[in-house]
N, C-alpha and C positions, 0 to 999 in steps of 0.2 A: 243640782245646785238651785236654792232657792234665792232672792230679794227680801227676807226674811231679817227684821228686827234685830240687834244685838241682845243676847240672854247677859244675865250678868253674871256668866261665868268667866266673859274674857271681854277683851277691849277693843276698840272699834274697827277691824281689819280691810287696811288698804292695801289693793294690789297696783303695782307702779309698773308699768310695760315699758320698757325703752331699750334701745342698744347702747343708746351712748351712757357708761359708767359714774362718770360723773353728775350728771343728771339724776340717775336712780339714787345713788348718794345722797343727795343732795336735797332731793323729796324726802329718801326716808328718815334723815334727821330731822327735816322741818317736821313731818304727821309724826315719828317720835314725840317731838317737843312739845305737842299738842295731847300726847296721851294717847295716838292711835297707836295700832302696829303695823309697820307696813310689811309686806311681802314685794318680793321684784322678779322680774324676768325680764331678760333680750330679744327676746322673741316670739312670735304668735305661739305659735305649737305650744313652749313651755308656758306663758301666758294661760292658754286654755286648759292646762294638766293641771296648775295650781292650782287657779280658782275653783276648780270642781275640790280639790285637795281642799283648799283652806277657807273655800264660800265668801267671800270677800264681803264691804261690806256696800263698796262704794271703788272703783278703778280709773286709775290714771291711766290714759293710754294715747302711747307715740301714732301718730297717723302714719309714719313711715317705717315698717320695720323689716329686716333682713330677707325673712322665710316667706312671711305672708300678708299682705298689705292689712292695713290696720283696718280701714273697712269692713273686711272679710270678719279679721277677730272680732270686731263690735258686733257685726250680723248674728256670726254664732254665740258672741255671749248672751247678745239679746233675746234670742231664742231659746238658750238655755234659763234665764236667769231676767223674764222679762221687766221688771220692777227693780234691778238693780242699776243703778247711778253708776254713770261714764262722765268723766270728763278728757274729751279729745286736747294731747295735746298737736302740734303742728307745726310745722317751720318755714308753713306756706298760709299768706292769708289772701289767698285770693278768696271774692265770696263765694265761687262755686266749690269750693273745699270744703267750706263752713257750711255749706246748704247739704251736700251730699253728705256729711257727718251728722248732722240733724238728722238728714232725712233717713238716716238707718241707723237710727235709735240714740245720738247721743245727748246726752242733757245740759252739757254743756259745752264751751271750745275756748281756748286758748291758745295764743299763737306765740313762737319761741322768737327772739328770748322772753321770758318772763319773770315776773319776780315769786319768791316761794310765798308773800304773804298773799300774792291774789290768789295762784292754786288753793293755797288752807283755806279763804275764804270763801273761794267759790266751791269747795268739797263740802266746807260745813256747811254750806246752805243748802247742797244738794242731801247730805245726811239728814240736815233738820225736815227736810221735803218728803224726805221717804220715812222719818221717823224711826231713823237708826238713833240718832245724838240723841235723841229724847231718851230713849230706853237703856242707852250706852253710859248715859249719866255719872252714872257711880264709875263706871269700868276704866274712866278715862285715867283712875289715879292708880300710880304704880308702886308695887308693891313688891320685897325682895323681904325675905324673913319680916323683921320683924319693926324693917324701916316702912315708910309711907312715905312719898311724896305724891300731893296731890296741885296739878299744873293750873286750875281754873284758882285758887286761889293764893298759887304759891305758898303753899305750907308746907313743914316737912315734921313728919315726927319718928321716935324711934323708942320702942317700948313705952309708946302711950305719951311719951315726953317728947314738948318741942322743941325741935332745933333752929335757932334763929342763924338763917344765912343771908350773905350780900348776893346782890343782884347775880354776879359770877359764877358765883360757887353754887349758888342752885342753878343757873345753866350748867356747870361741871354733872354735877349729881344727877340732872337729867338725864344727860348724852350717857354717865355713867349704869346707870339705871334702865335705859333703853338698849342696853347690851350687855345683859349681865350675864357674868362668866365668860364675856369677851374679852381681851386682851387687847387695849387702846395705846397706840403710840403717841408719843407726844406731841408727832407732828399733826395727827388726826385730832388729838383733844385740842391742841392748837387753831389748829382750820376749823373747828366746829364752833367753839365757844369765842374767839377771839376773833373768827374771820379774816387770817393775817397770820404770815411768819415773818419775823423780825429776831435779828439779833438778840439772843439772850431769851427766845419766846421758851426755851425747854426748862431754862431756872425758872418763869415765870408759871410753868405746868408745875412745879415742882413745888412751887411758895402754894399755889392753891390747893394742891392734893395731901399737903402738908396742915392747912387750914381745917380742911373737909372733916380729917382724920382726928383732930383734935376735936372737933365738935361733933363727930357722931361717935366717936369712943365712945368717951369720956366715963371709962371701967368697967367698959362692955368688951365683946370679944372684936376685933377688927374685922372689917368688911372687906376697907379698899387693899388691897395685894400691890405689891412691886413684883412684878416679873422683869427681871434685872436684862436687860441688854434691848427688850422689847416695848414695854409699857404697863398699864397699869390693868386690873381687872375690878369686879366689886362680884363679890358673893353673899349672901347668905349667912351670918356667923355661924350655923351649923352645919356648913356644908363645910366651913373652915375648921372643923374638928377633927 
């Protein structure tokens, strides 16, 4: 496993370590939203399988985790992978915490709770430092056939044509985009894009998927899918053939 630059084959891959579920959730749709991709694990062990698997490009990682203390994983990623970017996270902030996470390799720390805009900003500046985001450039914009959205400027286009959406609905098309060929429930595209369930929120998944579909048709072959009882997915149009 190298600390090696992003090619611009693929997009900027973050690995998120924690046990608690919601959490790694919760990261991977923020670095989604941002155009990376993340990878997750519960645990050191699997933690350390991945990233040799998937070479990360930059790691989120719990200071406390089940199998093997999170120290331990930093040492060995560090060792593995000396030039790759850590940000510890923690749910203790005494300073000797924060000094011993320093002092065996990590780049940066943050302590729980936290908010997901300071993690994104303290990862991209750790990217920009090792000069992954520089090279990841292009990578960050997502691409499913023959759609494009690209997140740094909010664009969206679809066979060369652009789609003008509201603020919403390109958050929808992100979360959808960042899981494609997943099948998203209401109550998931609810919680992700709206932050919130309220009365009436699955007619209101229903008015924007409804919107999405109308402006990215528009006499092309459909993307977004109903899968009836579950949620929605988005493919490809020629995978939908």
């Amino acid at each position: 496993m190298t600390g090696a630059p992003a090619s611009r084959s693929g997009r900027i891959r973050v690995l998120i370590v924690d046990d608690e579920p919601g959490i790694t959730e919760l990261l991977s749709v923020a670095v989604t939203e941002v155009g990376w991709r993340p990878f997750t694990a519960a645990d050191g062990e699997s933690a350390l399988r991945i990233a040799r698997g998937c070479v990360p490009h930059a790691v989120v990682l719990d200071g406390m985790l089940p199998d093997v203390d999170g120290l331990d994983v930093l040492k060995r990623l560090r060792y593995e992978s000396p030039r790759l970017p850590v940000l510890m996270l923690t749910a203790r902030d005494a300073i000797e915490h924060r000094i011993d996470g320093l002092s065996s390799g990590a780049d940066d720390y943050v302590t729980k709770p936290f908010s997901l805009e300071e993690v994104v900003l303290r990862l991209r500046a750790l990217l920009r430092r090792s000069g992954a985001e520089e090279a990841s450039a292009d990578d960050a914009v997502l691409v499913l056939g023959d759609l494009v959205l690209t997140p740094q400027t909010r664009e969206v286009h679809r066979d060369g044509v652009p789609v003008q959406l509201t603020a919403k609905e390109f958050e929808l098309l992100t979360l959808l985009m960042g899981h494609p060929r997943q099948v998203l429930s209401k109550a998931q595209i609810l919680d992700h894009v709206w932050s919130a369930s309220f009365d009436g929120g699955g007619n209101l998944v229903e008015v924007y998927i409804s919107g999405l579909r109308r402006k990215l048709d528009r006499g092309r072959a459909p993307m977004i899918h109903t899968v009836r009882g579950v949620g929605y997915a988005i493919r490809a149009a020629e995978e939908a053939r």
